[in-house]
C-alpha positions in Angstrom: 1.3 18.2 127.6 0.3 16.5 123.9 2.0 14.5 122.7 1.8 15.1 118.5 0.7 12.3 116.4 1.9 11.6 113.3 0.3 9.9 110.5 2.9 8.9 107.5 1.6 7.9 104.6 4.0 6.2 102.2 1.3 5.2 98.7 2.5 4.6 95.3 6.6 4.9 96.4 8.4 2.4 94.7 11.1 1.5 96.6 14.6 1.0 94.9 17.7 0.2 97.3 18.8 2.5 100.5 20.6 5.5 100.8 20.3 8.2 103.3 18.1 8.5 105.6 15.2 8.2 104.3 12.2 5.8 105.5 11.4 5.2 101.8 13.1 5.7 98.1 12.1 6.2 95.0 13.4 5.5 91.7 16.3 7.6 91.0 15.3 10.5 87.8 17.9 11.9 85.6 16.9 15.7 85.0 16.0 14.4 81.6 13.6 12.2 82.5 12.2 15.2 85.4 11.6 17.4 82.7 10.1 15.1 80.3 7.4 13.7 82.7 6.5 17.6 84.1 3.9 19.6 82.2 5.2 22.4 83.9 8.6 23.9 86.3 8.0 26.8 88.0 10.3 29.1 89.9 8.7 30.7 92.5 8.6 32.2 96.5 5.9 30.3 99.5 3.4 33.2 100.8 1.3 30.7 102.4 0.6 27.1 103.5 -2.9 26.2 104.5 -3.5 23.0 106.2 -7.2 21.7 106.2 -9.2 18.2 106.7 -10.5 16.9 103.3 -13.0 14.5 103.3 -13.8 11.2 100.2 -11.5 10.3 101.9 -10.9 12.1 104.9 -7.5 13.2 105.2 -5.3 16.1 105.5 -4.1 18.3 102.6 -2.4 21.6 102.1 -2.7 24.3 99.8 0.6 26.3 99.5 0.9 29.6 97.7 3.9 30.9 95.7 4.2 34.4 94.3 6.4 36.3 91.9 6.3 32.6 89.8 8.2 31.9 86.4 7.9 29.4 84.3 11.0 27.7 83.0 8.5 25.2 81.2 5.0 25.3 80.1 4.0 28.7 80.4 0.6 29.7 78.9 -1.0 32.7 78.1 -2.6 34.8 80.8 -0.8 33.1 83.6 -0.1 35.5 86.5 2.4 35.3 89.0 0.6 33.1 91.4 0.4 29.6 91.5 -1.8 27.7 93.9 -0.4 23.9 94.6 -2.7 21.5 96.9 -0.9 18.4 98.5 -1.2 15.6 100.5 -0.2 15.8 104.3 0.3 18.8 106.7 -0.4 19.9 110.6 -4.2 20.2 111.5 -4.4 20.9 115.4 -2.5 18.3 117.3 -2.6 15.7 113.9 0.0 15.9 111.7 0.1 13.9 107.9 3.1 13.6 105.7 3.8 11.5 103.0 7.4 9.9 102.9 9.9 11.7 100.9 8.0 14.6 99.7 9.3 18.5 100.2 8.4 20.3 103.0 7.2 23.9 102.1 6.7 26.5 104.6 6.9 30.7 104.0 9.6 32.8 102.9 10.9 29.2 101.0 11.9 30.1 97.5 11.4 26.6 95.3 12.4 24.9 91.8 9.1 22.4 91.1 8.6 20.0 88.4 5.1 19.4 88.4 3.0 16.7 86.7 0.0 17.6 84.6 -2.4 16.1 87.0 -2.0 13.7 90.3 -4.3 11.5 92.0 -1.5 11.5 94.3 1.5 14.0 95.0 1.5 16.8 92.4 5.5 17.1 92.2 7.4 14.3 89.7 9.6 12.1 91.7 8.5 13.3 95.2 11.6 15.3 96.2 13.6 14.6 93.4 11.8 17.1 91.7 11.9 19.7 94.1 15.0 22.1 94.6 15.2 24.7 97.0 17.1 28.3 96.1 18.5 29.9 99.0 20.7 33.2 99.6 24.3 32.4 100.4 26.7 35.6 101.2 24.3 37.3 98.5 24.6 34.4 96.2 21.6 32.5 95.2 22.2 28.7 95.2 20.4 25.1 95.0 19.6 22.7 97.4 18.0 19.4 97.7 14.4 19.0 98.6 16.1 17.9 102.1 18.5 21.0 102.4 21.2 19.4 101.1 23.7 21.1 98.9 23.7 20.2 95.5 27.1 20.7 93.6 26.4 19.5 89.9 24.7 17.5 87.6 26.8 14.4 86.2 26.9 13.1 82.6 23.7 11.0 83.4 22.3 14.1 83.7 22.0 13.3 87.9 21.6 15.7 90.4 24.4 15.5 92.9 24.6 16.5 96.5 26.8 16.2 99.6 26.1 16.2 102.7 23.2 14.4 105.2 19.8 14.9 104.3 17.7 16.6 106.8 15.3 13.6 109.0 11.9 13.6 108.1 10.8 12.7 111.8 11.1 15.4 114.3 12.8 14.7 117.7 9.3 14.6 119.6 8.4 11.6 117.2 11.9 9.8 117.6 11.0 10.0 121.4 8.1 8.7 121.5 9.2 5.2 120.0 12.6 5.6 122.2 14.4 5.8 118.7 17.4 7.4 118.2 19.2 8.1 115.0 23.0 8.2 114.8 24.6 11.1 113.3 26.3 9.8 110.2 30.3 11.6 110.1 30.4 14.9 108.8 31.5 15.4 104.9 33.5 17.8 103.5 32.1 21.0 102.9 31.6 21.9 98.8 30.2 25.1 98.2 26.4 24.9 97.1 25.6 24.9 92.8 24.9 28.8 92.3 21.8 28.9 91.0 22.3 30.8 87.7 24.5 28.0 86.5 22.2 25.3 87.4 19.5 27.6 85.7 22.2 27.2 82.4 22.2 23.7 82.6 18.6 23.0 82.9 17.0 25.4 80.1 18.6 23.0 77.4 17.1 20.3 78.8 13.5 21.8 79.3 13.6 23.1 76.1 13.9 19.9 74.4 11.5 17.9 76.9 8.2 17.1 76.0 5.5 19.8 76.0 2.3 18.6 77.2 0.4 21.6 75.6 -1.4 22.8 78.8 -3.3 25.6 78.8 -3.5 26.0 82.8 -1.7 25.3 86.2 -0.2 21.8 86.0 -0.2 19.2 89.0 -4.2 20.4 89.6 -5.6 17.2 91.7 -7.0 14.4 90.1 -9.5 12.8 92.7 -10.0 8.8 92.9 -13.0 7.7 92.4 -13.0 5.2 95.7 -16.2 2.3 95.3 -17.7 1.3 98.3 -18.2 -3.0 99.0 -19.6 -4.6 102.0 -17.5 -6.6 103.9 -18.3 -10.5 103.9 -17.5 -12.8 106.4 -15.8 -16.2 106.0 -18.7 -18.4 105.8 -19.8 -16.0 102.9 -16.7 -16.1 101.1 -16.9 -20.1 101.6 -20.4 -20.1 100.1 -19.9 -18.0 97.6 -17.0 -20.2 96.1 -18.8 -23.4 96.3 -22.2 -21.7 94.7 -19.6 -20.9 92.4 -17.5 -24.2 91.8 -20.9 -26.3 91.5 -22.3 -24.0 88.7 -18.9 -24.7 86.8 -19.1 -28.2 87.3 -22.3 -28.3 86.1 -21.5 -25.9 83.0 -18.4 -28.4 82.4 -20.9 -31.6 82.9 -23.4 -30.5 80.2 -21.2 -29.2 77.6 -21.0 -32.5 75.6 -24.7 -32.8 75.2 -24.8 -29.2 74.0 -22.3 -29.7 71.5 -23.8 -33.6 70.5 -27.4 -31.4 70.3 -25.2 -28.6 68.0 -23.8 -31.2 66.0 -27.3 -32.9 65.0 -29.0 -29.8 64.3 -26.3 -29.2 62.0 -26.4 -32.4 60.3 -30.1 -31.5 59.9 -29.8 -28.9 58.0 -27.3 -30.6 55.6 -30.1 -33.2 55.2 -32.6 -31.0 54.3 -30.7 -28.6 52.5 -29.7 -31.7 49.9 -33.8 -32.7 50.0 -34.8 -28.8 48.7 -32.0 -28.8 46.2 -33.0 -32.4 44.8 -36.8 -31.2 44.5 -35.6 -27.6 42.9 -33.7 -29.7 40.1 -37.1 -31.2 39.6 -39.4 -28.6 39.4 -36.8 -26.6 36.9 -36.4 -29.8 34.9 -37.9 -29.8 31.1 -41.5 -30.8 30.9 -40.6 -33.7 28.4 -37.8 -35.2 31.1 -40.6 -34.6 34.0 -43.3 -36.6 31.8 -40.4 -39.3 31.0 -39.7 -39.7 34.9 -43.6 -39.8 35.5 -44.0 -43.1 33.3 
């Protein structure tokens, strides 16, 4: 039997502190700061997730599909209910990729996304801080985390709060594979999930008053980077290279004076003959009496 390899990929995360169990953090966003950085939050239902090799370079990405979407920010005109989203990481085969701290979306999901304009990287602002799930609860629609935690408010910081243990981003198989274990952390005490019509009260104020980025199509499309190749040098190159390099300074350094001595006596040149054509211009435009007078 396979085992499943795992690929994680942890770019551009900037790490701030530890809390939970994640393998990486990054900086904590107020919903203020969520809203102003997205050029659009959608509302919307997973119909599909696509994983696929992409090549320059090659990796995997996903493209997931969400129906029945509403925009709570940045709506344009003609926008349909669909809403196509490509990101980094997924399952191809026997390989999977996932990039630390980012949602995982799969069908039937129903997700909250605040989504950047464009992204060389991950389309959604602050990885999974910008991601909030919206499940059915004894026919009550509420919010979760991006890691199926519940979230109960939003504090005066305007902070998304949530109890409970966030869901491991490592399976089981991968844990035994490196004979790593995680302890389970005590349970908390059970607080009823936000319902989602009052988090959707809370939030519309905020949106409203964020910053619009005026676009005119689906936000978070996929900015590629532009990746330039360079040959690989070995030691003795790189050696050479400096000292070609530190030899044509010295020299640079060595004839500097002589340059500016050279500058300085063409300029003292000029003076000289700049005086020698103004002297014979006062003569030439002198009277004729006072040139006769100078010529006897």
């Amino acid at each position: 039997m396979h085992r499943r390899r795992y690929a994680l990929l942890a770019l551009g995360l900037m790490v701030a502190g530890t809390s939970g169990a994640w393998a990486a953090h990054v900086v904590p966003m107020s919903l203020e700061t969520l809203a102003d950085h997205a050029g659009q939050v959608i509302d919307g239902e997973v119909v599909s997730v696509r994983s696929y090799w992409a090549e320059d370079p090659r990796r995997i990405e996903s493209e997931i599909v969400f129906r029945q979407v509403e925009y709570l920010k940045g709506g344009f005109a003609n926008a349909d209910d669909a809403f196509v989203l490509r990101v980094p990481g997924g399952t191809v085969g026997e390989m999977q990729m996932r990039l630390c701290c980012a949602p995982q979306f799969a069908t039937g999901e129903r997700w909250i996304l605040f989504l950047l304009p464009s992204s060389p990287m991950y389309p959604v602002v602050g990885l999974h801080q910008g991601a909030l799930r919206v499940v059915e609860e004894d026919d009550i629609l509420r919010v979760q985390t991006a890691d199926a935690r519940p979230v109960v408010g939003v504090d005066d910081a305007g902070m998304v709060q949530a109890v409970g243990a966030p869901r491991a981003h490592a399976s089981p198989a991968s844990h035994d594979a490196h004979n790593v274990r995680i302890a389970p952390r005590p349970e908390a005490p059970v607080r009823a999930a936000m319902r989602y019509v009052d988090l959707r009260a809370t939030l519309q104020p905020i949106l409203d008053a964020s910053r619009d980025h005026g676009l005119r199509s689906p936000a978070g499309a996929y900015t590629p980077i532009r990746y330039t190749p360079t040959a690989l040098k070995s030691a003795e190159q790189v050696k050479q290279e400096r000292e070609a390099q530190d030899a044509t300074a010295t020299t640079e350094a060595a004839e500097q004076p002589a340059m500016m001595s050279r500058a300085v006596a063409h300029e003292r040149g000029k003076g000289v003959s700049t005086r020698a054509r103004g002297a014979a211009d006062k003569v030439q435009t002198a009277p004729a009496d006072e040139r006769d007078g100078r010529a006897e």
